[in-house]
KOLFI-567156 format. One record per residue: residue number from 1; residue in one letter; x, y, z negated of N, C-alpha, C, O in turn. Coordinates in steps of 0.001 Angstrom, whole numbers, always signed. Layout:
REC  nr rest      nX      nY      nZ     caX     caY     caZ      cX      cY      cZ      oX      oY      oZ
REC NUM    a       X       Y       Z       X       Y       Z       X       Y       Z       X       Y       Z
...
***
This chain:
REC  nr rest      nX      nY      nZ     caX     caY     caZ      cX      cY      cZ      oX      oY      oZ
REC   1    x   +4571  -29502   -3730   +4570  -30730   -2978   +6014  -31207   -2843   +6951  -30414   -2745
REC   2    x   +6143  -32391   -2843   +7436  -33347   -2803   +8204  -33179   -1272   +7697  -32473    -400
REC   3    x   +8764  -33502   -1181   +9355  -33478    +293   +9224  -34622   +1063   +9159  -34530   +2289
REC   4    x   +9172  -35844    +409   +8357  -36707    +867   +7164  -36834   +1082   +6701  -37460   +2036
REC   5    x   +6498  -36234    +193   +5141  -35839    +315   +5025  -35065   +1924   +4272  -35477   +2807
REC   6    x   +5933  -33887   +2058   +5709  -33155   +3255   +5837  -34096   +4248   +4890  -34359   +4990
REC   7    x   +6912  -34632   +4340   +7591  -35543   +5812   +5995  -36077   +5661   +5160  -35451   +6314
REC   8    x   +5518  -37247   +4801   +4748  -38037   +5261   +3321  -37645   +5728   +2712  -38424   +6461
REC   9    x   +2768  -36493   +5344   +1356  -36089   +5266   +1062  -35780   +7052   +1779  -35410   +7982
REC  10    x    -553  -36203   +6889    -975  -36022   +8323    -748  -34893   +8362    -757  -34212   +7337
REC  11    x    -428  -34286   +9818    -247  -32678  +10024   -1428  -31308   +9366   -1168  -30209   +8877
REC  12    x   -2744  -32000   +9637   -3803  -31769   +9341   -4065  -31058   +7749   -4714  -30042   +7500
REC  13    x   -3238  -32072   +6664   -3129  -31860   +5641   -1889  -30544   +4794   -1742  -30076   +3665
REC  14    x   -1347  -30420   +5911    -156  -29088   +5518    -460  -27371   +6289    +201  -26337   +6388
REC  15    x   -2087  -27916   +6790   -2209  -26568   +7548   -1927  -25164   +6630   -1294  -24112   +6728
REC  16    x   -2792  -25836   +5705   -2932  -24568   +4672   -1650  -24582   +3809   -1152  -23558   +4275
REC  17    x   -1218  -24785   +3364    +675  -24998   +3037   +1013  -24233   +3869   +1292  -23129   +3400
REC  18    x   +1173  -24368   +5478   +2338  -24134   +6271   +1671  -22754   +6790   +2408  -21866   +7219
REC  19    x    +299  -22586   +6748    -229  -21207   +6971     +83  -20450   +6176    +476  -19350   +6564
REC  20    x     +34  -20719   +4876    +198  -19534   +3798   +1939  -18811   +3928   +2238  -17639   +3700
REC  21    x   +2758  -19791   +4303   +3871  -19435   +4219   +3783  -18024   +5500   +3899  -16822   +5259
REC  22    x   +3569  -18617   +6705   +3336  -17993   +7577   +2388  -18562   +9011   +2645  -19306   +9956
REC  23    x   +1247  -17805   +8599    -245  -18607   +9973    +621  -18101  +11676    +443  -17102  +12372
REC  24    x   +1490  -19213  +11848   +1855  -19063  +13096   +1610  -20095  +13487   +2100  -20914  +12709
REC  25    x    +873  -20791  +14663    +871  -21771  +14831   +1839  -22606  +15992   +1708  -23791  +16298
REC  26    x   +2769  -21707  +16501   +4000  -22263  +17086   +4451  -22837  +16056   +4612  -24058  +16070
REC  27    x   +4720  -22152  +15052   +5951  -22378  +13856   +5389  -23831  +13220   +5991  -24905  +13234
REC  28    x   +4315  -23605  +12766   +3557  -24864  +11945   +4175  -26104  +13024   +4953  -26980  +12646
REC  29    x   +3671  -25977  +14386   +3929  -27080  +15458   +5575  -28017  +15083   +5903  -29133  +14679
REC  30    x   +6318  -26590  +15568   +7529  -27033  +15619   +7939  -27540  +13923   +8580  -28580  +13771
REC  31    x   +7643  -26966  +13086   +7998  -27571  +11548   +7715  -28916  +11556   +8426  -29750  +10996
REC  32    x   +6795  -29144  +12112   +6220  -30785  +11737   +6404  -31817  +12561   +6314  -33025  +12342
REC  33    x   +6802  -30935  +14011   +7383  -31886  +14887   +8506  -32565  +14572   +8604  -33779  +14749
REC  34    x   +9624  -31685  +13984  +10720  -32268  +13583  +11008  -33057  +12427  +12148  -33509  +12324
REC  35    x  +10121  -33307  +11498   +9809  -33777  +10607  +10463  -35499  +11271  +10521  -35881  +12440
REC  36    x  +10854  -36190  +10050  +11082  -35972   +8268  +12371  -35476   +7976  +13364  -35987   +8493
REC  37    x  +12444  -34489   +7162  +13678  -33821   +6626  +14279  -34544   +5862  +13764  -35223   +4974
REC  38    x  +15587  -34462   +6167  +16534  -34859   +4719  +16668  -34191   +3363  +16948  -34689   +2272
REC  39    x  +16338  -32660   +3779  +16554  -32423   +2296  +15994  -30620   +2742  +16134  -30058   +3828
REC  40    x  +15358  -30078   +1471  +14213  -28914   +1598  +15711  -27807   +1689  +15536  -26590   +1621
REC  41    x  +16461  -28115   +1771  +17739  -26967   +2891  +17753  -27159   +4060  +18085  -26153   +4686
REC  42    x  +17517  -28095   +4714  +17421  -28528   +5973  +15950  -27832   +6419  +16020  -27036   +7355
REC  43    x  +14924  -28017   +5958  +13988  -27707   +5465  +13588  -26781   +6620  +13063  -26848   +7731
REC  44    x  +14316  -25528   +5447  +14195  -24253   +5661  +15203  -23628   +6315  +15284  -22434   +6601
REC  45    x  +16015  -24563   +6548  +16983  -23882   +7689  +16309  -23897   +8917  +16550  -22966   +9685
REC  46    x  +15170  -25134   +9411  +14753  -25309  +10637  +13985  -23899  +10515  +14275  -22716  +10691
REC  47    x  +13068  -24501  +10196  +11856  -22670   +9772  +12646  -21578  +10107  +12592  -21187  +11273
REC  48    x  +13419  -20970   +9261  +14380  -19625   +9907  +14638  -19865  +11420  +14102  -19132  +12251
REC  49    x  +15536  -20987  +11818  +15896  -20511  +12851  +14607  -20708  +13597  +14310  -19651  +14154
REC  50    x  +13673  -21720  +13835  +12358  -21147  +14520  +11534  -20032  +14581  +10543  -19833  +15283
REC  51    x  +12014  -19413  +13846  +10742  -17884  +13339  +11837  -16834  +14255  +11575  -15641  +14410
REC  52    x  +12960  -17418  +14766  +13471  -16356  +15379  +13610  -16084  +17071  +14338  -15548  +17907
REC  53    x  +11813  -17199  +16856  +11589  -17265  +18425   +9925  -16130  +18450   +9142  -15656  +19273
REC  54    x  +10103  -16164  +17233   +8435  -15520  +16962   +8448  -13958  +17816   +9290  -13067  +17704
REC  55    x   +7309  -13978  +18621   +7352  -12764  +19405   +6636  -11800  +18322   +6272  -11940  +17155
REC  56    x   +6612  -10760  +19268   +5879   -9580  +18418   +4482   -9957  +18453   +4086   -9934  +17287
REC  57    x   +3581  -10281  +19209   +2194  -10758  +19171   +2263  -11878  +18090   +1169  -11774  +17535
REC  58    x   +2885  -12809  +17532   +2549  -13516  +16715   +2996  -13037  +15294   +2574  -13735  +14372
REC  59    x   +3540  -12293  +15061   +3732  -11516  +14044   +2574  -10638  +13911   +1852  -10843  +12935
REC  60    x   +2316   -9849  +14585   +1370   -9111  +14631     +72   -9978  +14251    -811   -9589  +13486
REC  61    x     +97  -11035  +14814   -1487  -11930  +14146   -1239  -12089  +13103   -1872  -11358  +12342
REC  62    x    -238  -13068  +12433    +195  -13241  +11469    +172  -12227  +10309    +396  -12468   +9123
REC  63    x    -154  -11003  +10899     +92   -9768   +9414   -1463   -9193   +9911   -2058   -8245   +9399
REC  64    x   -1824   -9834  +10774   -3349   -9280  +10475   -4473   -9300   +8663   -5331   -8464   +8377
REC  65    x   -4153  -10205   +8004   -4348   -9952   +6832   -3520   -9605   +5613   -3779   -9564   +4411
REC  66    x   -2700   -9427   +6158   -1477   -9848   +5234   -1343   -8006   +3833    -895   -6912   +4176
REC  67    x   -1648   -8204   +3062   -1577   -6899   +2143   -1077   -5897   +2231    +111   -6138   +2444
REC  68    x   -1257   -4726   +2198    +115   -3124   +2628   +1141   -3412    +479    +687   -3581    -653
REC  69    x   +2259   -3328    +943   +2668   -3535     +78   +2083   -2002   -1220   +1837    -908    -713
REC  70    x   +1979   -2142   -2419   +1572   -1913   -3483    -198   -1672   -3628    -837   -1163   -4549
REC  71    x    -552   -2122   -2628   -2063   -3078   -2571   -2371   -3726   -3549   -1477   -4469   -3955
REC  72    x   -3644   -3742   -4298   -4033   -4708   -4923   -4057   -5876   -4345   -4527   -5563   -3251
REC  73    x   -3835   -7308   -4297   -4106   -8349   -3550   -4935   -9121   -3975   -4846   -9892   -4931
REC  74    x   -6243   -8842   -2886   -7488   -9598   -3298   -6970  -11366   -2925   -5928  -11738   -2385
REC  75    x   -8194  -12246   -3471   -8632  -13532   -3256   -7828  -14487   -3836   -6940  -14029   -4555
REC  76    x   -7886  -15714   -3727   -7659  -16579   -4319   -6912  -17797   -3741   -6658  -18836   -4349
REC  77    x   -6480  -17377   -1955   -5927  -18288   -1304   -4477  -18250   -1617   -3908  -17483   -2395
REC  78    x   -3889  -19337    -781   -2264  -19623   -1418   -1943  -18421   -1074   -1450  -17919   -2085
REC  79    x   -1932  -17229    +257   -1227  -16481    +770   -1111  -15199    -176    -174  -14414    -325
REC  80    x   -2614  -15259    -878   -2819  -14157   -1558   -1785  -13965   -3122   -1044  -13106   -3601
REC  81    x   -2372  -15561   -3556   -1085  -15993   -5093    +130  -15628   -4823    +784  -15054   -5693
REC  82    x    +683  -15895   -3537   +2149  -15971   -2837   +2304  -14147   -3048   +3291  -13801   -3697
REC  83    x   +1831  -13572   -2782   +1673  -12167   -2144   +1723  -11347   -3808   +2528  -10496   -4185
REC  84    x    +701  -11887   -4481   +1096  -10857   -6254   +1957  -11769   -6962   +2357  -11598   -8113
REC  85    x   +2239  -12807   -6169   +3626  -13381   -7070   +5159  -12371   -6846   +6023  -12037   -7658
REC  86    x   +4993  -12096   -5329   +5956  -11071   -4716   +6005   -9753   -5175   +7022   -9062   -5121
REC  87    x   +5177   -9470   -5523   +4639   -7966   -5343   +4447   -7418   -6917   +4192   -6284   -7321
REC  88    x   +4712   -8902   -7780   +4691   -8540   -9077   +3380   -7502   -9822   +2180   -7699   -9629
REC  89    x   +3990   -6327  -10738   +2733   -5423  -11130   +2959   -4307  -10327   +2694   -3349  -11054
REC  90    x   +3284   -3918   -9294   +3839   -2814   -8258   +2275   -2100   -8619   +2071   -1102   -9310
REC  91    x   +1395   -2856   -7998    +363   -2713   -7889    -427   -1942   -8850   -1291   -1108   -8579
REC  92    x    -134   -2223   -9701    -907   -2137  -11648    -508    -336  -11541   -1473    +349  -11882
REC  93    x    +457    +295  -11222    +999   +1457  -11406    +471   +3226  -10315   +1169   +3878   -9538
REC  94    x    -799   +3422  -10704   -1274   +4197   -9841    -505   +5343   -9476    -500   +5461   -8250
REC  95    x    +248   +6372  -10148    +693   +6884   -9083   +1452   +6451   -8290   +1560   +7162   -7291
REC  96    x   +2508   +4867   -8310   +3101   +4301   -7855   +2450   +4031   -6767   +3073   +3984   -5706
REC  97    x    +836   +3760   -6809     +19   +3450   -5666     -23   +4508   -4950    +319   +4344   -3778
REC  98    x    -348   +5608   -5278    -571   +6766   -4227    +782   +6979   -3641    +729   +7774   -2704
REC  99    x   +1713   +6626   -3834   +3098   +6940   -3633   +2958   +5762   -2479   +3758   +6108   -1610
REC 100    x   +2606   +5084   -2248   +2629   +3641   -1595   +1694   +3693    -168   +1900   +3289    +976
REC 101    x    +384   +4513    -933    -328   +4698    +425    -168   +5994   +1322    -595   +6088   +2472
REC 102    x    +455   +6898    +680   +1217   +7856   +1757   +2449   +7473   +2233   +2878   +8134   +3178
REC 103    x   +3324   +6306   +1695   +4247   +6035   +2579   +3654   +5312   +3391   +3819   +5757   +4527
REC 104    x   +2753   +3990   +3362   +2001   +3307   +4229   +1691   +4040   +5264   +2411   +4010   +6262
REC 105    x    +687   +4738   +5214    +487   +5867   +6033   +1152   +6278   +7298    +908   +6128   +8495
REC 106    x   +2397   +7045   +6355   +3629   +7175   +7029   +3752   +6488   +8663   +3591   +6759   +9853
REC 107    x   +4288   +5069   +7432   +4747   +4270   +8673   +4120   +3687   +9918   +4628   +3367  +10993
REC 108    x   +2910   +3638   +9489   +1449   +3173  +10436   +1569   +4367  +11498   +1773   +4268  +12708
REC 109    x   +1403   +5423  +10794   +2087   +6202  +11746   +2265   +6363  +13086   +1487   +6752  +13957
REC 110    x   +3406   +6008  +13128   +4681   +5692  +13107   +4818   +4666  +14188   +5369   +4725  +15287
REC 111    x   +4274   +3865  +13676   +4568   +2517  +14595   +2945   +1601  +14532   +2836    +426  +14880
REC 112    x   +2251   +2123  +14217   +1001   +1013  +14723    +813     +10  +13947     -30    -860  +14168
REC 113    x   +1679     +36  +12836   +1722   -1714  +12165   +1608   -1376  +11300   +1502    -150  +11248
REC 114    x   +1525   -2309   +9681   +1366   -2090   +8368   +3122   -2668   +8193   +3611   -3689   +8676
REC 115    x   +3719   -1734   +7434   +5051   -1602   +6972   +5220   -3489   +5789   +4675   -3726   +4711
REC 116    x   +6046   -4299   +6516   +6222   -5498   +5887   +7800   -5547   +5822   +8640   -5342   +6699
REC 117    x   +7938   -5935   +4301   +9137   -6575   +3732   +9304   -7147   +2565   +8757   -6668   +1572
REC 118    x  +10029   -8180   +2498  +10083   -9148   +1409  +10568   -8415     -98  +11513   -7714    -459
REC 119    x   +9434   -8964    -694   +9131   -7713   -2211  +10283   -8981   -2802  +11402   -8581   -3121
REC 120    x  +10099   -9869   -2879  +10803  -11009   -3954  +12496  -10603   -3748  +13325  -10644   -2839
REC 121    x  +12438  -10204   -5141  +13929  -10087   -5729  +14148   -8689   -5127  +15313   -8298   -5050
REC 122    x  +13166   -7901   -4696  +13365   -5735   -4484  +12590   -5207   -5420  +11422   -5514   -5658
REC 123    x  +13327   -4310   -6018  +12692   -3199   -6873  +11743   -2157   -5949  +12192   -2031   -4810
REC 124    x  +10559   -1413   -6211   +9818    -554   -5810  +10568    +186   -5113  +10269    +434   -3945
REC 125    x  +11925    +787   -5818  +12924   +1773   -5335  +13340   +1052   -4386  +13190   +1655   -3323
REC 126    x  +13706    +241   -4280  +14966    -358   -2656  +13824    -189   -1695  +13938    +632    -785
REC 127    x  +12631    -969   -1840  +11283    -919   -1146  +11049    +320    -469  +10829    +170    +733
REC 128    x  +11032   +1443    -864  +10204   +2884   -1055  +11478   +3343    -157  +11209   +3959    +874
REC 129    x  +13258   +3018    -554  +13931   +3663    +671  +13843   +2681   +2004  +13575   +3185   +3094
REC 130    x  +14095   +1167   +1864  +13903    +841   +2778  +12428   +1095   +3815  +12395   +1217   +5040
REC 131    x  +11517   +1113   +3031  +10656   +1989   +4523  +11344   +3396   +4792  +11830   +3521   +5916
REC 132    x  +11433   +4262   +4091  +11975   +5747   +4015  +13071   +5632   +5584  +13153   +6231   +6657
REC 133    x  +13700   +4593   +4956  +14929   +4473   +6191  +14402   +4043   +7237  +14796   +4597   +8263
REC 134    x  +13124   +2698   +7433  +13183   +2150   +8770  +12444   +2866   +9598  +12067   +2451  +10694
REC 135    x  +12015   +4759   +8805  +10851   +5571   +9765  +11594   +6117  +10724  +10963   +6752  +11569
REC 136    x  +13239   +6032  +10891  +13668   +6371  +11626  +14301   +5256  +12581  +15528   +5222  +12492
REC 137    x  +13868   +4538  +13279  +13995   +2886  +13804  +13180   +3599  +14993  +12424   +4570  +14945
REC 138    x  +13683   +2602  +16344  +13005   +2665  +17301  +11781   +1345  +17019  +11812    +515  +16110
REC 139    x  +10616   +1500  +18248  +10043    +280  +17825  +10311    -502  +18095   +9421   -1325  +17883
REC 140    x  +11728   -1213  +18838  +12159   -1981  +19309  +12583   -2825  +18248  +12126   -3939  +17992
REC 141    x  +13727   -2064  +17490  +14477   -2224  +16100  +13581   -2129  +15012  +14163   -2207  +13930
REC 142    x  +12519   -2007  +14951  +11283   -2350  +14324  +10719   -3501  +14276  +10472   -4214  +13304
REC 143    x  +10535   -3642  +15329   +9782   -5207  +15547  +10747   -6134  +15363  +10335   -7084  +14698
REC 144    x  +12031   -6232  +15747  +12914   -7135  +15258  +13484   -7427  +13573  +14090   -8322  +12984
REC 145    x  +12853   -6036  +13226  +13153   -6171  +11488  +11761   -6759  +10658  +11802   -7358   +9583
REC 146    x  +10876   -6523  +11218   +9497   -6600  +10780   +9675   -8463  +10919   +9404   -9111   +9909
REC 147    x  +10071   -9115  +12025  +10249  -10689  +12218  +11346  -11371  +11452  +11440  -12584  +11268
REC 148    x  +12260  -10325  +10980  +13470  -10729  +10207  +12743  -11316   +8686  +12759  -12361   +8036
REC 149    x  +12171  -10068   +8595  +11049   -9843   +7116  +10611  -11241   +6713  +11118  -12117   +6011
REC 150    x   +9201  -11107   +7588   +7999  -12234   +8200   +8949  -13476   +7495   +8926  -13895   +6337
REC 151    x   +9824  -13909   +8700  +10853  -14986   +8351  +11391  -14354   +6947  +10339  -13891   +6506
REC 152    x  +12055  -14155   +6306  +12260  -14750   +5044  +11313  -14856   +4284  +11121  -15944   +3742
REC 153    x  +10584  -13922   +4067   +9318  -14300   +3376   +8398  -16212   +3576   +8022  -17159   +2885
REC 154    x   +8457  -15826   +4785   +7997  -17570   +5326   +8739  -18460   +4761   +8186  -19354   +4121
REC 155    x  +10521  -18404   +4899  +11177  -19630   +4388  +11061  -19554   +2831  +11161  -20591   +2175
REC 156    x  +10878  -18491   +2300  +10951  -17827    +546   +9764  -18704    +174   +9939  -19284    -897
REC 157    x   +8463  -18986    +844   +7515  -19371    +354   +7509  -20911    +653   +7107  -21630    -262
REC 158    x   +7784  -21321   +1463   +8376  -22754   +2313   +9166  -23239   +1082   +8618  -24158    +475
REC 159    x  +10424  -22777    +557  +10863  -23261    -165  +10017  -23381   -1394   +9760  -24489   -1865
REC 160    x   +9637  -22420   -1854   +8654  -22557   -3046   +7656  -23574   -3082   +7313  -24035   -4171
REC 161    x   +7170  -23964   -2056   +5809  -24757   -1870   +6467  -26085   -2169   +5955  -26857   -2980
REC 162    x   +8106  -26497   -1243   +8435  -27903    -920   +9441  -27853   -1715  +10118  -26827   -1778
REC 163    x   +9940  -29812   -3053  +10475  -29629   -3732  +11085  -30894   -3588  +11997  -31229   -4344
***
């Protein structure tokens, strides 16, 4: 979609756009409130710094469907395309998978949550230490990395969507 296209469209019409990036519906609010952008840097500068109001409950909704990374990723919605566009063939590589669902595991653990971080532009390896490393995180410093995540991923896909 154009960026004009974005500024101008009824709100109604970017739900699913602005969900896939990330189904928050503070965030969606405030994105469109401020609307019309000058330019898809501006864009996504607003988005970041809004997502860094996102509490832990809306993250937490927000990753209620959201894939365990080296998951197959079912369906056919934008979030899902977005998600094996990220995630590349991680997936395709079974012991890579079993390697994936005992770290999953792990971290669930651990902290109650499904382990999220932005696959686009990480190798399996950076992936595999960065959970390795964040099992030793309080959940405090957890939840603030897990929203760091969320947000780039959101603006990563934001940008992708708006051109």
């Amino acid at each position: 979609m154009k960026l004009t296209e974005f500024n101008a469209a009824p709100p109604e019409e970017l739900t699913e756009l602005i969900a896939s990036c990330a189904p928050i519906p503070s965030w969606r609010a405030a994105l469109l409130a401020r609307r019309p952008y000058a330019s898809v840097e501006e864009l996504t500068q607003v988005a970041a710094e809004i997502a860094q109001d996102w509490t832990d409950l809306e993250v937490d909704a927000a990753l209620e469907h959201h894939p365990r990374i080296g998951e197959k990723v079912q369906g056919a919605t934008r979030e899902a395309l977005a998600s094996r566009r990220e995630q590349g063939s991680l997936s395709e590589d079974e012991i890579a998978q079993q390697e994936w669902i005992s770290a999953n595991q792990a971290y669930e653990d651990r902290f109650d949550r499904i382990f999220l971080i932005r696959a686009a532009g990480r190798t399996p390896a950076e992936m595999m230490t960065q959970l390795t490393l964040r099992l030793q995180n309080t959940h405090d410093e957890e939840a603030g990395i897990r929203r760091e995540q969320l947000a780039e991923i959101a603006v990563l896909r934001l940008e992708h969507s708006v051109s």
